[in-house]
C-alpha positions as CSV (number, residue, x, y, z in Angstrom):
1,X,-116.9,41.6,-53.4
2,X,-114.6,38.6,-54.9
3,X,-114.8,37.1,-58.3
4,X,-113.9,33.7,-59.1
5,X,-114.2,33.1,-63.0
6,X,-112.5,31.7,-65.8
7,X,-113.4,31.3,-69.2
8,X,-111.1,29.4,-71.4
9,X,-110.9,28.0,-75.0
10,X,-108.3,25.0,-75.8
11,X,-107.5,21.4,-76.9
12,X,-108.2,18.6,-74.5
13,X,-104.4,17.1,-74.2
14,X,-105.9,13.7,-73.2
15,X,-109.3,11.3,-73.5
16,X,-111.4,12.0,-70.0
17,X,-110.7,9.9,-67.4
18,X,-113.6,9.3,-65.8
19,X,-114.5,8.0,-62.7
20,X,-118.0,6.7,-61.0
21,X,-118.3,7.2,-57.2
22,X,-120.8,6.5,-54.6
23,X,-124.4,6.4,-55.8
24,X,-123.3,7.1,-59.5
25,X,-121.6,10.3,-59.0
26,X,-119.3,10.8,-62.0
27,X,-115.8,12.9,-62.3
28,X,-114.1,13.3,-65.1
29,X,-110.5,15.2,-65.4
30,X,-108.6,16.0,-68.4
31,X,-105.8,18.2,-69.4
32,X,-106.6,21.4,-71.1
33,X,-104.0,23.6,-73.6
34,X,-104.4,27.1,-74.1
35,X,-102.1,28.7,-76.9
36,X,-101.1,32.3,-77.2
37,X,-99.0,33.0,-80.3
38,X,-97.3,36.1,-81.1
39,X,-94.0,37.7,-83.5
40,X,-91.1,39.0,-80.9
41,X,-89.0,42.0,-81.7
42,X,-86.3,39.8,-83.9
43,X,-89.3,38.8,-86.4
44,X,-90.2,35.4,-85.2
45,X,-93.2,33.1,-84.1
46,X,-93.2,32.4,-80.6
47,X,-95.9,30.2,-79.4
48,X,-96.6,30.2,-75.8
49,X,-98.6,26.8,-74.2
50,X,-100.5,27.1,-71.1
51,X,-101.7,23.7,-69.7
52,X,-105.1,23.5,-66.9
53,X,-106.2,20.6,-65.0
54,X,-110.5,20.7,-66.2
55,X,-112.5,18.3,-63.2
56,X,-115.8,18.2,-64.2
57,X,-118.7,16.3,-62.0
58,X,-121.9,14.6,-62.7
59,X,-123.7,15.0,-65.8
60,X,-121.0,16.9,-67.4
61,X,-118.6,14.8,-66.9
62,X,-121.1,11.9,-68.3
63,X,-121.3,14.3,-71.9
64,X,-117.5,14.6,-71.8
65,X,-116.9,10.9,-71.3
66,X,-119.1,10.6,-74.7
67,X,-117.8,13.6,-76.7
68,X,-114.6,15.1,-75.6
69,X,-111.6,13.2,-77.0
70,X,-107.8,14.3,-77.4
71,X,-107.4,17.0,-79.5
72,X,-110.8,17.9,-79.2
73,X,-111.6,22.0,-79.3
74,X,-113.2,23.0,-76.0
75,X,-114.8,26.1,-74.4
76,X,-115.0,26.2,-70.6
77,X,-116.7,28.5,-68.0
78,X,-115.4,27.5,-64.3
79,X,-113.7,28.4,-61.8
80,X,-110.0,28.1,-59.9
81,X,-109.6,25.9,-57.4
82,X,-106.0,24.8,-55.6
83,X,-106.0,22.2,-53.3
84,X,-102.8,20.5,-51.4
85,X,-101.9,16.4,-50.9
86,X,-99.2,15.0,-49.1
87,X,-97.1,12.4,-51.6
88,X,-96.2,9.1,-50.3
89,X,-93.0,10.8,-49.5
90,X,-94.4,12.9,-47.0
91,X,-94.1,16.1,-49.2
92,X,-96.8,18.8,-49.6
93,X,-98.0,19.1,-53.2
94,X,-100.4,21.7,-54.7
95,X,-102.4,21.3,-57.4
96,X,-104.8,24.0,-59.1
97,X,-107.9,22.9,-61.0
98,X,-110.5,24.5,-63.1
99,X,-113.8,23.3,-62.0
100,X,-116.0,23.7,-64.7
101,X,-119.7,24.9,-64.8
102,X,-120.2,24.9,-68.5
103,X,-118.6,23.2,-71.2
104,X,-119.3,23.6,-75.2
105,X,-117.4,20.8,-77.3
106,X,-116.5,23.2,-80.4
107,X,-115.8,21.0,-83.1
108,X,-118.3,18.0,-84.0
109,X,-116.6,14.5,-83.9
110,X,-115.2,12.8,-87.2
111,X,-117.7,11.0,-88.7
112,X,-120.5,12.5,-87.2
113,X,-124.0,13.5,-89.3
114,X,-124.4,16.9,-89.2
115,X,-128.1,16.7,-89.6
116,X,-128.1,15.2,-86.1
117,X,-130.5,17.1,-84.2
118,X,-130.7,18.1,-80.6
119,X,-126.7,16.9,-80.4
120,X,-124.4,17.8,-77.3
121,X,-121.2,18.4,-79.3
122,X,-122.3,22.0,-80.0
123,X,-124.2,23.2,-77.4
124,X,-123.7,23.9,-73.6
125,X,-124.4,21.9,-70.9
126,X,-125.1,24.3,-67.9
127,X,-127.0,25.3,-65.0
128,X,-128.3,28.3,-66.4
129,X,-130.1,29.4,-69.8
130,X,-129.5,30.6,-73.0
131,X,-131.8,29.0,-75.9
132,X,-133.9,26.2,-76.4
133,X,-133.7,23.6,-73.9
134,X,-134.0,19.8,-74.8
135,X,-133.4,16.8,-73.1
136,X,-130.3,14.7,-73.2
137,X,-128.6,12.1,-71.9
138,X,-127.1,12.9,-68.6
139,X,-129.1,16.2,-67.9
140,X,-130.7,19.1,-69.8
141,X,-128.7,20.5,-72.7
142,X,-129.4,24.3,-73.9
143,X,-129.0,24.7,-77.1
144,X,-127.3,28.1,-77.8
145,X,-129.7,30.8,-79.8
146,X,-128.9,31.3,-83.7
147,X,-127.0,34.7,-82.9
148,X,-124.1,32.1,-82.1
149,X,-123.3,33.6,-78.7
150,X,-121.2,33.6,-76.6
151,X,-118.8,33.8,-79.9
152,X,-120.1,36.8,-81.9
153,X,-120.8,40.2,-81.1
154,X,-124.5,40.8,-78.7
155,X,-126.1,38.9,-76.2
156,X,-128.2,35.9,-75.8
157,X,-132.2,36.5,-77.0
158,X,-131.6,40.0,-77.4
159,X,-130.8,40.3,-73.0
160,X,-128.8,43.2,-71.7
161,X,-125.2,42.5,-70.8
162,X,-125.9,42.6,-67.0
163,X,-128.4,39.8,-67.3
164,X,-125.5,37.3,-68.1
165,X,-124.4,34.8,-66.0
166,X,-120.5,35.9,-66.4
């Protein structure tokens, strides 16, 4: 048995860029930054950067286009994908993606109402279920139960840790 799955939390380094392919297919890719920050031996801050590629297709890439801007706080469930190009001087390249499956837009955008019901910025768009679904724009949006998971201690509606998806 393999398992290919990564969970990450970060700052989008860059707007989307998104673009629409045949029959409306969307991708959208954007820089990701993970920090780890930590005291060394001699007493002093080091902060560590880690930077991932995020491709996201369809309707998730739709949301992102409307919510995800630089600087934006970010969770993403995906998984690691490399793939290899030859550059136009004739050079193999590899580049290693996150393909995401879920995204959560932690923070709501400036200016925002936060009365604003049935919003994307704060809950997941996935494949699978964890709350209340409603519909949204670009796909169904589950709206994540009031125990605040997957960010404090338990599970989703009271499940058993094997039931969940990751």
């Amino acid at each position: 048995m393999s398992v290919n799955k990564v969970v990450l939390v970060g700052n989008a380094g860059k707007d989307p860029v998104v673009r629409y392919f045949d029959k409306g297919v969307a991708k959208a890719t954007f820089p990701l930054a993970t920090s780890e920050t930590y005291t060394n031996a001699q007493g002093e801050t080091i902060t560590s950067t880690e930077w991932h590629n995020i491709v996201l297709w369809r309707s998730l890439a739709e949301v992102a286009e409307k919510t995800v801007r630089k600087g934006t706080q970010v969770y993403i469930v995906g998984k690691i994908k490399t793939r290899s190009y030859v550059d136009k001087d004739g050079n193999n390249k590899y580049i290693t993606e996150i393909l995401a499956d879920i995204m959560m837009v932690l923070e709501k955008k400036q200016g925002q109402a936060a009365s604003q019901p049935n919003s994307s910025d704060s809950a997941p768009l996935q494949s699978g279920s964890y709350g209340k679904e409603t519909s949204g724009q670009g796909g169904t949006v589950n709206e994540p139960p009031a125990s605040g998971y997957p960010f404090e201690e338990g599970t989703p509606t009271g499940k058993n840790e094997d039931d969940l998806p990751f």
